[in-house]
N, C-alpha and C positions, 0 to 999 in steps of 0.2 A: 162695318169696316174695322171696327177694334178687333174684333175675331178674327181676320184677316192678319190684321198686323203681329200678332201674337203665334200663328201659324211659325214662321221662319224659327220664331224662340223655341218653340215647343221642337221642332225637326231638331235645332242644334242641341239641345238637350237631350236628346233620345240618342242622338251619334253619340254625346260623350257618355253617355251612359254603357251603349253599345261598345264602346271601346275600354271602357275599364274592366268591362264582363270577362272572366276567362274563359274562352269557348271550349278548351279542355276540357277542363272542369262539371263545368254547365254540362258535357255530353255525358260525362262519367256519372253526375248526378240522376240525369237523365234515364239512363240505365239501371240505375241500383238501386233510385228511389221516386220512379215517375211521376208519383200521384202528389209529390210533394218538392221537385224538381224548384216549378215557379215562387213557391216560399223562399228562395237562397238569393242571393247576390256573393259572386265571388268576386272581389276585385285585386287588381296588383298594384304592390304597394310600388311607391315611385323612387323612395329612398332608401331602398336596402341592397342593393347590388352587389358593394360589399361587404360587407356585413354577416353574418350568421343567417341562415333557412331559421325563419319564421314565423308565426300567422299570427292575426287577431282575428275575434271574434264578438260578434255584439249585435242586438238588436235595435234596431232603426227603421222607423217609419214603415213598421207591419212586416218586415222582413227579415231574417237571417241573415247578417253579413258578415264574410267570412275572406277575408284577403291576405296573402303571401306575397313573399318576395319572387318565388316562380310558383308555375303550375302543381309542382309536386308538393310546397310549402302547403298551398291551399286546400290540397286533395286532404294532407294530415289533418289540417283544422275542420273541413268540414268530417273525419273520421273522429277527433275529438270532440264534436258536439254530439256524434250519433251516438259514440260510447256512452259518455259523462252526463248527457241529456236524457238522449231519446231514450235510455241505455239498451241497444239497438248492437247486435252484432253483424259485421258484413261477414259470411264465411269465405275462404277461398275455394272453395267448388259451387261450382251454378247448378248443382244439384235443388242445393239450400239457400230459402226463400228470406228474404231482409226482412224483417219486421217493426215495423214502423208505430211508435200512438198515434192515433186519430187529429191529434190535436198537438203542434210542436212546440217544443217548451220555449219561454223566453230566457234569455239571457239579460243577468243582471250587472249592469254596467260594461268595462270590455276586459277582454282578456286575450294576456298575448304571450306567447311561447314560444321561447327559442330553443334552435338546434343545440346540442352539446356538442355534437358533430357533425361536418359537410358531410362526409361518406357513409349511405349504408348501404351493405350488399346481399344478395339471396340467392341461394341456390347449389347446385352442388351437380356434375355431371353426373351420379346415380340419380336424382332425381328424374332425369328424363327417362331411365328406365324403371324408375321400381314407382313412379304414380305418373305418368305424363305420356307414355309412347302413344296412346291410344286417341286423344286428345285432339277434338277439333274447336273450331276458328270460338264459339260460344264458350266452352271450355277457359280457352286461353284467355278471351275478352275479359271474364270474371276474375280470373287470378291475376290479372295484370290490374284490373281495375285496386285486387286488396293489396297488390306491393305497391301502387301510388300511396291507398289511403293509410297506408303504414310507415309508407317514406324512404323507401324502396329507392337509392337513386343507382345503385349497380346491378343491376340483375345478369345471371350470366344465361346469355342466348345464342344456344350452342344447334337449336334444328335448323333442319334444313344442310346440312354444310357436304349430307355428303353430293348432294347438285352440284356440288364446286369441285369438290373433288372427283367426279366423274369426268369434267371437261379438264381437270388437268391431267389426269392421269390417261387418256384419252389425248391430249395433247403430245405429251412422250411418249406415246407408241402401245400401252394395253388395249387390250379388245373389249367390250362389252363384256362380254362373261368373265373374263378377268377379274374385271373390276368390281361389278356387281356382286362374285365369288366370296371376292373378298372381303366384304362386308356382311356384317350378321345379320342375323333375323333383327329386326324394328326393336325387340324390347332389349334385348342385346348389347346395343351401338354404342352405351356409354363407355361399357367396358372396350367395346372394339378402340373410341374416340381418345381413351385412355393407355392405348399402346398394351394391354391387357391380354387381345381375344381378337385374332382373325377369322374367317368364314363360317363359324358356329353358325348352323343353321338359313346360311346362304342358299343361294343366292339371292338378294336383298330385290324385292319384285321394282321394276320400274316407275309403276305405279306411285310407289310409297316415296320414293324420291322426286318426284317431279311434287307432288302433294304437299309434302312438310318444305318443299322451296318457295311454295307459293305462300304456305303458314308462316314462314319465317320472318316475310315481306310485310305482311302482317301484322307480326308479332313485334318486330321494330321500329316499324314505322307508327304504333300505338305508343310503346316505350317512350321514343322520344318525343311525342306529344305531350305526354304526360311528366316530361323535363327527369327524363331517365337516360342512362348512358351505356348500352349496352355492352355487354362484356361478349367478343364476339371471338372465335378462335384461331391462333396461329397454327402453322406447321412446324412440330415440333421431336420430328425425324423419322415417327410413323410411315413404314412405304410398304407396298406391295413386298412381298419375296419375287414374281415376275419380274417386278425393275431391275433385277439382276441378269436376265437374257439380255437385258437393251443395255442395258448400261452395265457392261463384268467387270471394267475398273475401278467403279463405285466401291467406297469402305459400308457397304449393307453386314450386319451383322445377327441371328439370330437371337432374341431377347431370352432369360429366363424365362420359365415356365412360370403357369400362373392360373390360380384358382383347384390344381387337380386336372385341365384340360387333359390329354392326351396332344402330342409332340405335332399333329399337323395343323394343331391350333395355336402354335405359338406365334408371337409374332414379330416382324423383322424390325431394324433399326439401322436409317442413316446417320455415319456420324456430322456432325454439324461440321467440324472441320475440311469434309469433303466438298470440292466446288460445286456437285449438284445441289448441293443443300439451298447455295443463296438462290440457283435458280428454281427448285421448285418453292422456296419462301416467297419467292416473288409472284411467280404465277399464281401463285394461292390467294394470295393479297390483296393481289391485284383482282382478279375473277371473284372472288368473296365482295370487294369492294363495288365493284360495278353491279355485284345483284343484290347486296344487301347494305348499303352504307359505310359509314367507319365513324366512330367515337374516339375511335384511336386507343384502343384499351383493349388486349388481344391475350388471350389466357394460351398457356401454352405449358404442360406439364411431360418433359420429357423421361423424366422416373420415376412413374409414380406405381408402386409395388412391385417395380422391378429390377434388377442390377442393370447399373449402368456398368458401357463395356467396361472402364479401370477402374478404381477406387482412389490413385493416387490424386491428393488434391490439385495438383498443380492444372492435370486432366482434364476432372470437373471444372475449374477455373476456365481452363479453357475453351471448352465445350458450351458453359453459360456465353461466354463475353461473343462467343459465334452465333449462338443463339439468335442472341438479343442484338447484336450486328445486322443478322440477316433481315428480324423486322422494322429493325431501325432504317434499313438500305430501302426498305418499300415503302415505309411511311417515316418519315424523317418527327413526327408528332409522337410516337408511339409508344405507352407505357406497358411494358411484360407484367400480367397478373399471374402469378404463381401458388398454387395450392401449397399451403406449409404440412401436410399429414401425411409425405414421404418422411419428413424426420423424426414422426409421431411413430410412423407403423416400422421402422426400419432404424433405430438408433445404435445397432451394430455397425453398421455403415455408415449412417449421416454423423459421424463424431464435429464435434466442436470445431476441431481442422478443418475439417469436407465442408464443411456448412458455411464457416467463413469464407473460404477458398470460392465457393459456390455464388456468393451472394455479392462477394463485393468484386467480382470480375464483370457487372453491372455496373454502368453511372450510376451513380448517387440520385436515385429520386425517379428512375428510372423502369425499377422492379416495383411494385406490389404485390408482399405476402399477404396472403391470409390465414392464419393462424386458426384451426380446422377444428379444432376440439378444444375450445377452452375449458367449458366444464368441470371436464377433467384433469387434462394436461394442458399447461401452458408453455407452447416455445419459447412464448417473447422471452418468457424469464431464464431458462436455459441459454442463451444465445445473444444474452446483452442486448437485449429488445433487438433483434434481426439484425446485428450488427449496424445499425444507423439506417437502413433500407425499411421507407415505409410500411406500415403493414395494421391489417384490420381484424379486433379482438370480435370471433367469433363461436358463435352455439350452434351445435350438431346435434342434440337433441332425438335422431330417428335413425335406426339402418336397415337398409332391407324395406322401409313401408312396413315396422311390424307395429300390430295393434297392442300397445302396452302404457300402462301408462307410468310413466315416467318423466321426469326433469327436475331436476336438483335445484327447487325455486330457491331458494333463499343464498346458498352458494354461489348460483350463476350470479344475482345481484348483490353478493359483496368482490365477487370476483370482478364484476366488471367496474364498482365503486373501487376496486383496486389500480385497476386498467387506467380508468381516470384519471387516477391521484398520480400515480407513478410508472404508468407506462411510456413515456417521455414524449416529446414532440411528435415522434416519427410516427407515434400511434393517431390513427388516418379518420379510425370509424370503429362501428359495429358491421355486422352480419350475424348469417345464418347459412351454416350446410348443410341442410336436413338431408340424407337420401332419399327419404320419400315422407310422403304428409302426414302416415301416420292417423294417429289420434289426438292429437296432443297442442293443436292450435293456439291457445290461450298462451303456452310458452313462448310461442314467438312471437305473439304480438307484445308479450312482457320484455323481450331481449331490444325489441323496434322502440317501444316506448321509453326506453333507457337513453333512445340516443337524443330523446328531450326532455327540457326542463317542465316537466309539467307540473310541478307542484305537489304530485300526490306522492306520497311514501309506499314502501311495500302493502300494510294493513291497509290502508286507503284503498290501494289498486286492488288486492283481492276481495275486499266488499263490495266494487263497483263491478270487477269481472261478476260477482253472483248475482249480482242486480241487474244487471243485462243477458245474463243467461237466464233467467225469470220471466225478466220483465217488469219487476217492480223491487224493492227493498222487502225480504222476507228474512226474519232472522234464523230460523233453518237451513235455509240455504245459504243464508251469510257462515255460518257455525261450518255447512259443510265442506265449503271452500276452502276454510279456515285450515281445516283437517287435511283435506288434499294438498292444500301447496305447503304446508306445514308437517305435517307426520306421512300424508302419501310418497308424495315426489320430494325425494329424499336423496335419492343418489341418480348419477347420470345414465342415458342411455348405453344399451351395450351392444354389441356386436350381437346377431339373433336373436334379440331377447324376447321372450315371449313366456306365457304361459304353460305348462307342462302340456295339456290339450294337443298342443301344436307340435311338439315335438315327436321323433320315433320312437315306438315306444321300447319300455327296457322297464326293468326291477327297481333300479335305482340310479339315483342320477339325472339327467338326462342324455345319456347316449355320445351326445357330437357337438361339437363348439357352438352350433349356428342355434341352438335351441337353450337360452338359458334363461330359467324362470328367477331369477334372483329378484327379489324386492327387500324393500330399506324399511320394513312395519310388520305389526305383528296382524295376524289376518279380522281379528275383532275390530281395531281401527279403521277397517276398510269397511267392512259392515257393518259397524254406526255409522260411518259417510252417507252410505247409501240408505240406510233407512231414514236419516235427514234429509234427503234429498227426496227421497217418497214421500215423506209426510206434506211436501206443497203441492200445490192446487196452481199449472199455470199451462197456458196453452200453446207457449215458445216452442216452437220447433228444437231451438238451441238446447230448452227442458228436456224433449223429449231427448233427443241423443245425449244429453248428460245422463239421463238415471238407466241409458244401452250400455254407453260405455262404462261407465262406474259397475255394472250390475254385471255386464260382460266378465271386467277384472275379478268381482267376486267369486261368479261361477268357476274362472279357470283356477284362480287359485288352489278357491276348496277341493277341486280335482287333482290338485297332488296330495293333497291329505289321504284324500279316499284310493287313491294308486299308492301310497304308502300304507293302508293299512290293505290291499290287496298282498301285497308284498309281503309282510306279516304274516297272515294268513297262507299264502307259497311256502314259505318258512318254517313253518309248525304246520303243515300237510293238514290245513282245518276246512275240508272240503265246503261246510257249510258257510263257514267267514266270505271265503273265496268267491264261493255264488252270491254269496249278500253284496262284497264290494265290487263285483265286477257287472252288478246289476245297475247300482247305483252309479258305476264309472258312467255305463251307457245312457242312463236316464239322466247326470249331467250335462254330457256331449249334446241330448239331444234339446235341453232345455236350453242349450247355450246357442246352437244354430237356430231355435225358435225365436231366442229376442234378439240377437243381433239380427233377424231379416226384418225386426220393425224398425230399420233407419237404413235409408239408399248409401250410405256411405260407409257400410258394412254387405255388401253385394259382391259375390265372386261370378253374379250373373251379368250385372251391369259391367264389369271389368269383361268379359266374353263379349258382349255383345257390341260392346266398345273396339275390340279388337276386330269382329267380324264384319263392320260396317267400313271395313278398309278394302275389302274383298268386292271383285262383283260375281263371279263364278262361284260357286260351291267348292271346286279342288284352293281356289285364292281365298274363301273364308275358312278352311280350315287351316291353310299353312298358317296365317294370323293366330287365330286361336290356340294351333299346338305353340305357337311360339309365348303366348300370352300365358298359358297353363306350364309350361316347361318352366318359365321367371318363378313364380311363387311354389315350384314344387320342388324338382329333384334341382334345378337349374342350369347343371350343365351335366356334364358326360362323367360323372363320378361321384362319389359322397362328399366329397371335399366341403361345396358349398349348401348341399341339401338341406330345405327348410329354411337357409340364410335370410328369404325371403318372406316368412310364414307371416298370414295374415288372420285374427278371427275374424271372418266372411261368414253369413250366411251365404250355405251351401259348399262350403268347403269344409267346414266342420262336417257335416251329415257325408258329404259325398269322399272324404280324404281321408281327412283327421280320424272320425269316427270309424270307416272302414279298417286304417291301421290296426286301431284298438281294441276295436273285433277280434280280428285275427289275432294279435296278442292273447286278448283276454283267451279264445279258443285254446288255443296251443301252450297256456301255461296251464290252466285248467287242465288237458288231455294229458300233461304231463306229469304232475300231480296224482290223478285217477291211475296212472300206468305204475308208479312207483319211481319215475325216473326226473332226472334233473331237466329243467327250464334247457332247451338249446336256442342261447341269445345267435348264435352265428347264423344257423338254419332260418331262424326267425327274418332275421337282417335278410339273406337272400329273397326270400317268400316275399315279404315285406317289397324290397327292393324292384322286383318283379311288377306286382302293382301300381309301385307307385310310378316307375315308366308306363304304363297302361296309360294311367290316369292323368299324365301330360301330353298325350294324344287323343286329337280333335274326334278321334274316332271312338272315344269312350262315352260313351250314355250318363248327360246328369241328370238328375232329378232335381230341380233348386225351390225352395220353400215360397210359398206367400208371404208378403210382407203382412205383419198383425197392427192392433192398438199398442204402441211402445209404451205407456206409461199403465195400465192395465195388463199388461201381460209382465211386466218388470216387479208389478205388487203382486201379481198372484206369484209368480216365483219365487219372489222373498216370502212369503205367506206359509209357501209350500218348505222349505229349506229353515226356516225361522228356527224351531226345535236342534236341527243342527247346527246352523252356524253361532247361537245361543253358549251351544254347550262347550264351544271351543275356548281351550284355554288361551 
């Protein structure tokens, strides 16, 4: 009878237990760490509403317990035990596997950690095109799961959107091929979304639209599970050039040109002050809002790299306050996010006048900048911190998705210990605008970890980064961390930047903006890292892609050395020199597509295949693919941007890069042998020729076997040892 009577106790205890659980959490866990899932207890805490984002953490009665003031607070804390404990990396691609000890650590008494700031944001409209077009529902699950566990509460969630704009514009009278026309090929779209680039590579298949609407639903409706607040996007004067037949009294103006495109790729622009404006802000809003929700935080960048139609302030003044009227008239909640890296890229134009004029024809409190490139340049500080208009200190760190490694560690974190001390109230948060992911992960999870109190100093956090890229405390690896965030990453990312490998070749230099090999060290530096990082013994997958990419940078570098002393050799007609370094050019190139194919996130196959699984027809998998190969090669319809995009991938080194440099090395060679001068122009044509070939689905690759990445990384240092040695 007494077991009876104890029954009811036992039920109510297991509900309150049930009910303090966050089932968010508990599913994210679930997923990233199932085998070790039922060790956690996440609970919410009851007194911090409002108050600062939060967690504690602490062991209790054989379990891990881990509770926040929301869902997102908790997601950080159990990301802080997996770093700081487990020392356990979550990557953001579901390529790569979580690795967990056997046995999870305890925690000693509790510990608890507050926000420095409510606001953090991620993302950047290139993102969707230079690592993300390709990307299904698995994909996203994983990356959405690493912007909770990093604390992620703005993400901006820009797919899907052109489902909305198909039925509006569809609504005012375009046809189907109109409309579709008008929109780029899938890798394309940010630029299109960005008032950039109309029908490049159109018409946009139905398929992919209907597809990324259903991702979208998806994709937000995980976000704000995970107590996120999507950044979702307004209309923000983008139109057809068509809507000119239907509507001839409309103020539609042709934009600047933009990227190099050729003139049918320009694209149009309504002024906000014309009445269509509010009605199609509305229908947008409205149609957006019924298929994908509303946070009420709508990004809308009406010139961004390109001239708006006047420059006089008063203009601009009035063109924002229309703007931000017309989403204000659909959602009366509504705060305008606005990208600040038009007054970065364009300071001829955005003068101090225009900027002001621009910002404060906005309520007060009503605008959200985000400040796009701190690193480097800071607006807040130009601009009397954004004229009183909130706004959030952000790292860009990647352009293009190119593989290099870079981030100016120690600057970003005085910069942003600046931010904090004296960027004034108005300053909201952190972020991050990476264009694409790059190689370089560790940097943003250092810019997220900023925006809390956790205790640890710079030197703390990169012995603990090396100890969970391990897996255990090894002081080699500690040393060689030391070096990369300390003497490696040095200065900030650039525009192209990349290794010489990657660029078109030439004598000297590198040829064209989007290819610039510049680094902040001397090349020995970089080759003690890596031999530090060889000499441990560890079975982390994170290991293994550290000593690809560390050994990756070494390869490319020493390949300008060795095209500089090709160069040499051209010079003083030393036919022998010439066959030794342009032997050596090749037997780099090809050493360098063998170790990057041992780690999947160095794949120019995976990215194809990615692409072709959009298609069901053979003619619909390759327009995919030439659209996929077109982004990282030539990219659009002229040299303007070529290479902008360059990645080292295996199989694009062997099949691209390497082919380039072929033909180079051939035709400086033959011209040497003749008695006659290098022709750089002839070259560029020939050249040029190819590499359109070769962003057609109809070119033939060859793509490498993946190897042993930490065995084939020693035998190349092994083999190169004698040269990189002798480098002064």
């Amino acid at each position: 009878m007494k077991i009876f009577r104890l029954l009811p106790c036992l039920v109510l205890l297991c509900c309150a237990c049930s009910r303090h659980d966050d089932a968010a959490v508990r599913a994210l866990a679930r997923r990233i760490i199932p085998d070790h899932e039922k060790e956690f207890r996440f609970e919410r805490m009851a007194d911090s509403a409002d108050g600062p984002d939060c967690f504690e953490l602490e062991s209790r009665d054989g379990k891990i317990v881990i509770r926040g003031n929301n869902s997102n607070s908790i997601a950080v804390g159990l990301n802080h035990y997996l770093k700081n404990y487990c020392l356990t990396t979550v990557s953001w691609l579901a390529c790569n596997p979580v690795e967990m000890p056997d046995v999870l650590p305890q925690i000693d008494g509790k510990v608890r950690i507050e926000a420095r700031t409510q606001e953090r944001f991620f993302l950047n409209y290139c993102t969707f095109g230079y690592t993300m077009p390709w990307w299904q529902w698995k994909d996203w699950e994983r990356f959405i799961d690493w912007m909770a566990l990093n604390g992620v509460t703005m993400p901006l969630a820009i797919t899907g959107q052109e489902a909305v704009w198909q039925r509006v514009w569809t609504r005012l009278g375009l046809t189907d091929e109109e409309i579709r026309t008008y929109f780029t090929g899938p890798a394309h779209l940010p630029w299109h979304r960005m008032s950039n680039l109309d029908y490049w590579q159109g018409p946009l298949p139905q398929e992919w639209i209907d597809h990324q609407a259903k991702l979208q639903k998806k994709i937000v409706a995980r976000e704000r599970e995970l107590d996120m607040k999507p950044v979702l996007p307004a209309f923000a004067g983008h139109v057809p050039q068509e809507l000119k037949r239907l509507y001839p009294d409309a103020t539609i103006t042709r934009v600047s040109r933009w990227g190099g495109f050729a003139d049918q790729y320009r694209c149009s622009f309504l002024d906000p002050q014309d009445p269509l404006f509010d009605e199609i802000q509305k229908a947008y809003l409205e149609e957006q809002t019924r298929m994908f929700g509303t946070d009420h935080i709508y990004g809308a960048d009406p010139f961004n790299e390109i001239d708006a139609p006047s420059w006089d302030p008063g203009t601009l003044a009035g063109m924002a306050e229309r703007l931000y009227g017309s989403i204000a008239a659909a959602d009366p909640e509504a705060t305008w996010l606005q990208m600040g890296w038009l007054f970065y890229a364009d300071p001829t134009h955005w003068t101090q006048e225009n900027i002001r004029a621009f910002l404060r024809a906005v309520p007060q409190d009503r605008l959200l900048m985000l400040d796009y490139f701190c690193e480097f340049t800071e607006i807040w500080k130009q601009t009397e911190k954004f004229y009183g208009q909130p706004y959030l200190w952000c790292y860009l760190g990647n352009f293009g998705g190119n593989t290099m490694l870079t981030g100016n560690f120690r600057s970003v974190s005085e910069r942003i210990e600046d931010a904090f001390a004296n960027g004034g109230q108005n300053l909201k948060g952190l972020g991050s605008t990476l264009e694409g992911f790059g190689v370089n992960q560790f940097m943003y999870e250092f810019v997220l970890d900023k925006a809390w109190d956790s205790g640890l100093d710079d030197d703390a956090w990169i012995d603990r980064l090396a100890d969970r890229r391990t897996g255990f405390r090894n002081e080699a690896a500690r040393s060689a961390w030391r070096t990369i965030c300390d003497s490696i990453c040095t200065i900030s990312s650039r525009t192209g930047h990349s290794t010489l490998t990657n660029a078109h070749p030439c004598l000297t230099g590198n040829w064209h903006w989007t290819t610039k090999p510049d680094v902040g060290y001397d090349f020995p530096t970089l080759w003690r890292a890596w031999q530090q990082l060889l000499s441990v013994e560890s079975p982390r997958n994170t290991y293994r892609y550290d000593v690809v990419n560390v050994g990756r940078q070494v390869l490319g570098d020493y390949f300008l050395r060795e095209r500089d002393r090709f160069t040499a050799a051209y010079t003083a007609r030393d036919t022998v020199a010439l066959a030794h370094s342009g032997i050596r050019m090749r037997e780099i190139l090809a050493d360098l597509d063998r170790l990057v194919a041992c780690h999947p996130e160095f794949s120019l196959g995976e990215w194809i295949a990615q692409a072709r699984e959009f298609g069901r027809k053979p003619e619909e998998k390759d327009y995919y693919e030439t659209n996929a190969r077109t982004l990282i090669s030539v990219w659009g319809d002229s040299k303007e941007l070529s290479d902008y995009a360059n990645r080292t991938w295996a199989g694009m080194v062997s099949t691209y890069y390497a082919e380039r440099w072929e033909l180079f090395i051939e035709r400086v060679t033959e011209a040497v042998k003749a008695g006659q001068e290098f022709d750089q122009e002839a070259f560029d044509r020939e050249s040029r020729t190819f590499e359109y070939r070769w962003a057609d689905a109809a070119y033939p690759l060859t793509l490498p076997e993946a190897g042993d990445a930490v065995a084939t990384a020693r035998e190349l240092a092994d083999k190169y040892a004698p040269l990189f040695d002798a480098e002064p």
